[in-house]
C-alpha positions as a LaTeX table, in Angstrom:
\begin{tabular}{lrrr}
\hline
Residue & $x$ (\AA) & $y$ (\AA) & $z$ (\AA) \\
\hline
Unk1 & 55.80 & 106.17 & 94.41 \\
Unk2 & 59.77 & 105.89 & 94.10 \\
Unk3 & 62.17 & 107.96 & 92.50 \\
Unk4 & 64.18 & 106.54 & 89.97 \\
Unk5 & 67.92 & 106.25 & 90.78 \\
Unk6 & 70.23 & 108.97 & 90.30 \\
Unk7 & 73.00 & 107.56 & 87.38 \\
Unk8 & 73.80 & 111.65 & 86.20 \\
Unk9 & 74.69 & 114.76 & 87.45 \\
Unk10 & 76.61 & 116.58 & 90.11 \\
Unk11 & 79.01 & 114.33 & 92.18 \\
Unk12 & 78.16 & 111.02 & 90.21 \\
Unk13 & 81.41 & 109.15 & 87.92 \\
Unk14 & 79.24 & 106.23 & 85.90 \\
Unk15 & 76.18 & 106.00 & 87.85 \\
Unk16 & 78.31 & 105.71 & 91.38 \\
Unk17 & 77.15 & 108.49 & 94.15 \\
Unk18 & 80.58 & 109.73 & 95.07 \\
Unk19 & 79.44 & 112.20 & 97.19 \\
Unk20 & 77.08 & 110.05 & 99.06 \\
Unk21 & 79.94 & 107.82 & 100.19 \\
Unk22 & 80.74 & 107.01 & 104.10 \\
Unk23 & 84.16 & 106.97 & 104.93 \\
Unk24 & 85.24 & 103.62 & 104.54 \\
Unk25 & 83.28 & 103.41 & 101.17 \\
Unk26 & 85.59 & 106.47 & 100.01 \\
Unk27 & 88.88 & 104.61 & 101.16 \\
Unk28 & 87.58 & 101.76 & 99.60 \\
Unk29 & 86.79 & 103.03 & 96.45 \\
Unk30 & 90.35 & 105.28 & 96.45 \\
Unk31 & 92.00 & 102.10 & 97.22 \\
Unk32 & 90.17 & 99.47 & 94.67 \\
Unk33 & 90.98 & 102.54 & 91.97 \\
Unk34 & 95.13 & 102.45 & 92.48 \\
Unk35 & 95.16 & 98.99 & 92.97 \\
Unk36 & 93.29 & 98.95 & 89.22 \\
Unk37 & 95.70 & 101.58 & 87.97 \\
Unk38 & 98.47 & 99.01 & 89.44 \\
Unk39 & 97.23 & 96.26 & 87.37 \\
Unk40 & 96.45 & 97.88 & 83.97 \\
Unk41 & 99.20 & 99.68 & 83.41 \\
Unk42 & 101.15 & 96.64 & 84.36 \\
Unk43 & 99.64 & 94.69 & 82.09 \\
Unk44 & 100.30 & 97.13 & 79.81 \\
Unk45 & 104.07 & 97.87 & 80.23 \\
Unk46 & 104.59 & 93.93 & 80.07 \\
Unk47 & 103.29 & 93.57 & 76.71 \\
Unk48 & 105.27 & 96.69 & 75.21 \\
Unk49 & 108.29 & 95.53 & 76.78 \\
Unk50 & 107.57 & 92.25 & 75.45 \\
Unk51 & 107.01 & 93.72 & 72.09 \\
Unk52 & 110.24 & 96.09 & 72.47 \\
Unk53 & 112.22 & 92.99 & 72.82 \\
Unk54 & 110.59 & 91.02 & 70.14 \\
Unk55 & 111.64 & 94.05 & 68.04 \\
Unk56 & 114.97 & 94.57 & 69.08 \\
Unk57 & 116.43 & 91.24 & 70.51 \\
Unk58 & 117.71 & 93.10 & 73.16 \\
Unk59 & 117.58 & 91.64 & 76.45 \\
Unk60 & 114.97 & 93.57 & 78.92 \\
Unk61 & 114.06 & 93.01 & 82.49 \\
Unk62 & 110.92 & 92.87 & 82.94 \\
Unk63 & 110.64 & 93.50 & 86.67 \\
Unk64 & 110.60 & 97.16 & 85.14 \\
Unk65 & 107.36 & 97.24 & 84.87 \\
Unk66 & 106.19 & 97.01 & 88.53 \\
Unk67 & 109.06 & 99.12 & 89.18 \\
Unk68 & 109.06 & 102.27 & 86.98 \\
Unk69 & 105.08 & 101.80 & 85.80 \\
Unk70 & 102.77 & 99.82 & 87.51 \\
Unk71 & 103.89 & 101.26 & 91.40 \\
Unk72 & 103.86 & 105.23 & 90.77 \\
Unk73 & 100.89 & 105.43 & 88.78 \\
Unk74 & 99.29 & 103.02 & 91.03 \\
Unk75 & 100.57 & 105.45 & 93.96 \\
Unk76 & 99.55 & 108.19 & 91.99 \\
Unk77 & 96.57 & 107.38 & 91.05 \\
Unk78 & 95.67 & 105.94 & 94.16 \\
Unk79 & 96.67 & 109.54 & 96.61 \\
Unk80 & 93.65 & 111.71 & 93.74 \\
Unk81 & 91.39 & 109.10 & 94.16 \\
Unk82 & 91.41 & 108.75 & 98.08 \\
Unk83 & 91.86 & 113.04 & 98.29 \\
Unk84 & 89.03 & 113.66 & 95.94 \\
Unk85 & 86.79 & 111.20 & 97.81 \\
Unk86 & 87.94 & 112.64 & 101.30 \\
Unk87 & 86.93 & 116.11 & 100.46 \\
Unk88 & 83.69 & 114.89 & 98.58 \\
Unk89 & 82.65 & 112.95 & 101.97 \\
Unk90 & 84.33 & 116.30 & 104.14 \\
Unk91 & 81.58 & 118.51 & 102.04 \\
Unk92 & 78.49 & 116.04 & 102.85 \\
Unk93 & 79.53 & 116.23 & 106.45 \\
Unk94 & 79.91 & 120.09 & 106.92 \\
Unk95 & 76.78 & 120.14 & 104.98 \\
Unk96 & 74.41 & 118.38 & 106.84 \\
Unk97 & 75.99 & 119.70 & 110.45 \\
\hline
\end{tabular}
């Protein structure tokens, strides 16, 4: 008989086993999360600069948003991520020696 998957608990973030990751999984995973980040925010900042300049008729550049949004909190985002995951896969390893 098989055990059902584990989707709660104790090193799981929506059903994902983050501390039963390998090493390239965790870099992986650290790296698709500030890439997201990157993207969304953005996304975002486009559309409320796009909105500020609807607003205001001001004139706005809206390389801005890769600049002063989208990069640091992809960078950001992306340096947690990857040093969460490496001391989540550092635990398993100690653990098991």
């Amino acid at each position: 008989m098989t055990q059902p998957a584990r989707t709660t608990g104790p090193g799981t973030l929506l059903g994902i086993p983050l501390g039963d990751l390998g090493w390239f999984s965790s870099l992986l995973m650290g790296v698709a999360a500030g890439f997201a980040t990157f993207f969304a925010t953005t996304f975002l900042s486009i559309f409320a600069l796009l909105f500020y300049f609807m607003a205001t008729h001001h004139p706005v550049d809206f390389a801005l948003s890769y600049r002063r949004v989208g990069f640091p909190a992809g960078v950001v985002v992306m340096a947690v991520s990857l040093a969460y995951l490496a001391t989540q896969w550092a635990r398993r390893k100690l653990r098991h020696r």
